[in-house]
C-alpha positions as CSV (number, residue, x, y, z in Angstrom):
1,X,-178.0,33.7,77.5
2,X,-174.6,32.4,78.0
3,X,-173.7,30.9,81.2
4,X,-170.5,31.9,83.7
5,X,-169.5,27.9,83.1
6,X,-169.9,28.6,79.4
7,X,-167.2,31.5,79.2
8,X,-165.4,30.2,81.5
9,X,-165.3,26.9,79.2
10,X,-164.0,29.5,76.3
11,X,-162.3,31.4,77.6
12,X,-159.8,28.4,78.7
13,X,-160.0,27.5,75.4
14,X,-159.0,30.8,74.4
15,X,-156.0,30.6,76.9
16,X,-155.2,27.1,75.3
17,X,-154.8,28.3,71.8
18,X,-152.8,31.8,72.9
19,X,-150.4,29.1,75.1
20,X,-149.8,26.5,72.9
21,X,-148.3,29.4,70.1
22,X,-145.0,27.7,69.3
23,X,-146.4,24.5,71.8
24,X,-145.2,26.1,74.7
25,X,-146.6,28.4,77.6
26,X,-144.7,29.5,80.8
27,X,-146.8,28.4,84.1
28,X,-146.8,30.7,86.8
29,X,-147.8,29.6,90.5
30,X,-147.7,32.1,93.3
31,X,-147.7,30.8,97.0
32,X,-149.3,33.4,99.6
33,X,-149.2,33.5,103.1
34,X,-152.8,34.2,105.0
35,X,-153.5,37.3,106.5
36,X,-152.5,38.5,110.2
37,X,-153.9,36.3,112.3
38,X,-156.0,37.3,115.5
39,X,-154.1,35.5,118.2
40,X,-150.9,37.4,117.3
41,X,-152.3,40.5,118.3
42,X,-154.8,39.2,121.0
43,X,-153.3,36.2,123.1
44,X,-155.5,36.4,125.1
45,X,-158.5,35.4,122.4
46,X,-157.2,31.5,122.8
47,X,-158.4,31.4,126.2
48,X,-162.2,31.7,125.0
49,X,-162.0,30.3,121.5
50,X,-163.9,27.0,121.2
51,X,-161.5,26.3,118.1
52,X,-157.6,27.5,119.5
53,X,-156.3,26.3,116.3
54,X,-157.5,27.8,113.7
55,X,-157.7,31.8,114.4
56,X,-159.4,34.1,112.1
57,X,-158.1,37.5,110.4
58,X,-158.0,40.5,112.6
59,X,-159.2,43.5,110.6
60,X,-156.0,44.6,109.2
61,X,-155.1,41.3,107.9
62,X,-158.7,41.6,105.7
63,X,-157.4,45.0,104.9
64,X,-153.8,43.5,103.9
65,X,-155.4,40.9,101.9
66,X,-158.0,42.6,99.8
67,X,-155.0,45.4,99.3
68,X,-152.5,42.4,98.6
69,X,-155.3,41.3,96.0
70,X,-154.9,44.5,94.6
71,X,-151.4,44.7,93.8
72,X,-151.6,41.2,91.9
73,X,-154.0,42.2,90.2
74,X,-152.3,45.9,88.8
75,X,-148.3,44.1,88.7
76,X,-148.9,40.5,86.8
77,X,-149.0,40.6,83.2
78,X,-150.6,37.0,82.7
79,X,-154.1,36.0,84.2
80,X,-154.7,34.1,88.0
81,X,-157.0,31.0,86.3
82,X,-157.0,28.7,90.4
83,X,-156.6,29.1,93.9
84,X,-156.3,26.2,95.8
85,X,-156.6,27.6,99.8
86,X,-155.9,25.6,102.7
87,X,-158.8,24.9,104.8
88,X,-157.4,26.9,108.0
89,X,-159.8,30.1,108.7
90,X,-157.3,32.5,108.0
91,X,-156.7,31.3,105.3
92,X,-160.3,31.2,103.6
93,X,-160.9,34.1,104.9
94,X,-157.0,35.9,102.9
95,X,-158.5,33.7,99.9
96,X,-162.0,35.6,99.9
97,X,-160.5,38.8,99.9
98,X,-157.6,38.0,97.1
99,X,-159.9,36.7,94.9
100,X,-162.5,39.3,95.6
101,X,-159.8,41.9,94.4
102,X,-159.0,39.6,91.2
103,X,-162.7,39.4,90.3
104,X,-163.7,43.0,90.8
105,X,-165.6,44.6,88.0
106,X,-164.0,48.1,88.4
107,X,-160.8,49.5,90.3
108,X,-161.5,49.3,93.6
109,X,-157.9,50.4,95.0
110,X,-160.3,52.8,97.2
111,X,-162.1,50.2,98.9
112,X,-160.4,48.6,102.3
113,X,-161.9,45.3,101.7
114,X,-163.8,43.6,99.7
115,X,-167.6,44.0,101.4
116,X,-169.5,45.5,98.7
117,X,-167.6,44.4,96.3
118,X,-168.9,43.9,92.8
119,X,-167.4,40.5,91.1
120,X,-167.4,38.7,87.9
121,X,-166.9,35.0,89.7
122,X,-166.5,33.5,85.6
123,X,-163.0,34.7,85.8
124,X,-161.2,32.2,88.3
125,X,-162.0,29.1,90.2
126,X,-161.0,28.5,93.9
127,X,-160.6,25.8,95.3
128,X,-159.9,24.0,98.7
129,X,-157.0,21.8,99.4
130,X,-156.2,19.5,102.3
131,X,-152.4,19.3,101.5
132,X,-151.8,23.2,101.6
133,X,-153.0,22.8,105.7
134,X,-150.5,24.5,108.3
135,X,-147.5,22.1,109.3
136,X,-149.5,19.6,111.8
137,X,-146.8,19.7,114.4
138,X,-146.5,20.8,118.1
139,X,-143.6,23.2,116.2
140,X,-146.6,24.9,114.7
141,X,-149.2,24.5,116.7
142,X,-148.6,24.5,120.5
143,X,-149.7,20.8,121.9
144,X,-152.2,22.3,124.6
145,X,-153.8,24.4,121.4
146,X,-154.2,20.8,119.5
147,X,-157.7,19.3,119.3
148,X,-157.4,16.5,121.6
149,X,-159.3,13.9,120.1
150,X,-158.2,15.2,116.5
151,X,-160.8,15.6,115.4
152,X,-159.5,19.9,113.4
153,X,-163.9,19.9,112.8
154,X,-163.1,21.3,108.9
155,X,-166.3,21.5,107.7
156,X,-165.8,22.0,103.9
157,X,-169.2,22.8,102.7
158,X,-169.1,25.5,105.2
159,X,-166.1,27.5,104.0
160,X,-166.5,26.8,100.7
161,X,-169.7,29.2,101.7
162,X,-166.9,31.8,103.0
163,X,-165.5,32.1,99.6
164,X,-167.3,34.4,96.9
165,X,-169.6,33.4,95.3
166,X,-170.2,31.1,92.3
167,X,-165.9,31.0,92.1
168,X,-166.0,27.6,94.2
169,X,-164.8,24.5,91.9
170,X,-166.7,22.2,93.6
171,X,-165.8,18.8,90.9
172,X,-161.8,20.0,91.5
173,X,-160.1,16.6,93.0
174,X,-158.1,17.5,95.8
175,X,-154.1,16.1,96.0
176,X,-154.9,15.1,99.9
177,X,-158.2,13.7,100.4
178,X,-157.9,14.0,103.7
179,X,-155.9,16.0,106.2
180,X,-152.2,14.8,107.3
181,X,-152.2,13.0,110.5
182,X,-151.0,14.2,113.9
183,X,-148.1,15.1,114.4
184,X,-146.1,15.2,111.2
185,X,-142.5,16.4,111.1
186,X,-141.5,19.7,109.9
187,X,-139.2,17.9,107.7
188,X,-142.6,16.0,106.4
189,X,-144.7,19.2,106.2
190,X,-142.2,20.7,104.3
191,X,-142.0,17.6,101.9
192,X,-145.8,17.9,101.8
193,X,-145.7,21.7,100.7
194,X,-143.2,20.8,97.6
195,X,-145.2,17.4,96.6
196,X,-148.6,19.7,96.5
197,X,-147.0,22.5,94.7
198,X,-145.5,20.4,91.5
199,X,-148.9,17.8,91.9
200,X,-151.4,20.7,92.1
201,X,-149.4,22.4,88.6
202,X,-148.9,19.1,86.8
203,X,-153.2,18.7,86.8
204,X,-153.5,21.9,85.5
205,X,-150.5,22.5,83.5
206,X,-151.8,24.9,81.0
207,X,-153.3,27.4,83.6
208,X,-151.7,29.9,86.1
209,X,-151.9,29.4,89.5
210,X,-153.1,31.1,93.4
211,X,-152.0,29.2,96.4
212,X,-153.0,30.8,99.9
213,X,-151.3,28.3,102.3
214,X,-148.8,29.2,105.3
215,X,-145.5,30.8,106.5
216,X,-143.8,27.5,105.8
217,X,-145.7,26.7,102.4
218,X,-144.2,30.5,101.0
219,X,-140.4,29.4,102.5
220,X,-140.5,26.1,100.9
221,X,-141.7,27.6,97.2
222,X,-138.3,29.9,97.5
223,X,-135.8,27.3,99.2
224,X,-137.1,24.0,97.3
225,X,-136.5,26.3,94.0
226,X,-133.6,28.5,95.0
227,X,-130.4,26.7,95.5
228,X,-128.3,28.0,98.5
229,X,-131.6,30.3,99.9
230,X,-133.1,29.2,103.8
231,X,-136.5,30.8,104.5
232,X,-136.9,31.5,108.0
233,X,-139.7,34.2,108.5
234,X,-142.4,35.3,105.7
235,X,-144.5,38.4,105.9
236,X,-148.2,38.4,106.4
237,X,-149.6,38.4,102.9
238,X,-145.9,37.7,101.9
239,X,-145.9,36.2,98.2
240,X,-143.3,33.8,96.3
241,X,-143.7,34.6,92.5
242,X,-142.7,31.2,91.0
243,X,-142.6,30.2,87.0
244,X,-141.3,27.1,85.0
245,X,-142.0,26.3,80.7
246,X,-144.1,24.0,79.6
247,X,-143.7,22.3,76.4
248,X,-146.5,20.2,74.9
249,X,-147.2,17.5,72.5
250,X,-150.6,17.2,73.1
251,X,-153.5,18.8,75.4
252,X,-152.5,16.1,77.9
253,X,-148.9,15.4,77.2
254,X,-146.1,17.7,78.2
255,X,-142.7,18.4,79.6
256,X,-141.6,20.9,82.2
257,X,-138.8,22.8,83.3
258,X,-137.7,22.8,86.9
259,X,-139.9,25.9,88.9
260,X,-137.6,29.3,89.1
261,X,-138.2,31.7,91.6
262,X,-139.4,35.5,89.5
263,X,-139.9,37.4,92.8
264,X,-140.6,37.1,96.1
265,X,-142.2,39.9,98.0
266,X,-141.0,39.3,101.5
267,X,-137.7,39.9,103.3
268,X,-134.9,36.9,102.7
């Protein structure tokens, strides 16, 4: 019987000879915002949480999610083949649910979320990367929320357990090896979001790619792309559709055009 790895192996092959028809393929990346996040709609929840910085979903933001999962899936007309998630709970837990929706079976535009769910995990990978991680600043993160021996306590093998399963990547090499330190600029983080969006499509420059990161990570893939256009606010599960041509010489060797910006599905 033929393994998921096995298809997966030819069906990447498959996506390597429809690409390289004339040698040259258009690479599409799409940043995402998380989900809403509980603390916006229960302040209070920070005065109990043993972890203040790194809130889950609230209900609707799995609902959002698995439905924002939905619409990719029905609008794209090329394949998602990664997602790279930062390690933040929201966002794992936005990532489970989008990829959920990508990998159902069936149409499951009548389910709310993804719990019962029927997947076929062959069809992408996921997986998770330090450098997407919300801006490390007191401008994102209030000081008093902060751990204070910085120690964030991301346990990797654990939310790689959050994600569905048999989709996890675990031999991908992440583009940070390590979190950024304490307390980065915006100016930095924003630096940081660009560097990991070009790095993260340069390793894998003949596939099309998920990125579930923050509000800030979404802003910079419009503004960085986008001449004239400042991001201030994106939506929850808001979305920056971005695309750039690759031309190849070999399997390895290629050239690409600066990103463009196809759509983004959030207000400017």
């Amino acid at each position: 019987m033929q393994g998921a790895k096995e298809r997966q192996t030819e069906e990447q092959q498959e996506h390597w000879r429809q690409s390289n028809d004339h040698n040259q393929f258009h690479q599409n990346v799409i940043v995402m915002r998380h989900g809403n996040r509980l603390d916006s709609s229960e302040p209070l929840w920070i005065t109990m949480a043993r972890r203040p910085w790194d809130p889950p979903l609230t209900e609707t933001g799995r609902i959002k999610a698995f439905s924002t999962g939905n619409e990719l899936r029905e609008r794209l007309d090329f394949p998602i083949h990664r997602v790279f998630v930062s390690p933040f709970l929201r966002c794992i837990q936005t990532a489970s649910e989008v990829v959920s929706a990508l990998c159902a079976v069936q149409d499951n535009r009548i389910k709310m979320t993804s719990e019962n769910v029927p997947i076929d995990p062959s069809k992408l990978k996921v997986s998770i990367e330090y450098g997407l991680c919300e801006v490390l600043s007191r401008e994102a993160i209030s000081l008093h929320l902060a751990p204070k021996d910085g120690n964030w306590g991301f346990n990797i093998s654990k939310l790689e357990e959050m994600l569905p399963a048999g989709t996890v990547d675990h031999s991908a090499v992440h583009v940070y090896q390590e979190l950024p330190k304490w307390e980065e600029s915006l100016m930095d983080g924003r630096a940081r979001y660009k560097q990991v969006i070009h790095a993260l499509a340069d390793k894998y420059p003949c596939e099309n790619l998920l990125l579930v990161t923050h509000g800030e990570g979404v802003g910079i893939a419009v503004s960085a792309f986008m001449k004239g256009i400042a991001v201030y606010e994106v939506d929850y599960c808001g979305y920056a559709h971005t695309r750039r041509q690759i031309s190849f010489k070999t399997k390895q060797i290629f050239t690409a055009s600066n990103f463009e910006v196809v759509d983004q599905q959030f207000r400017l």
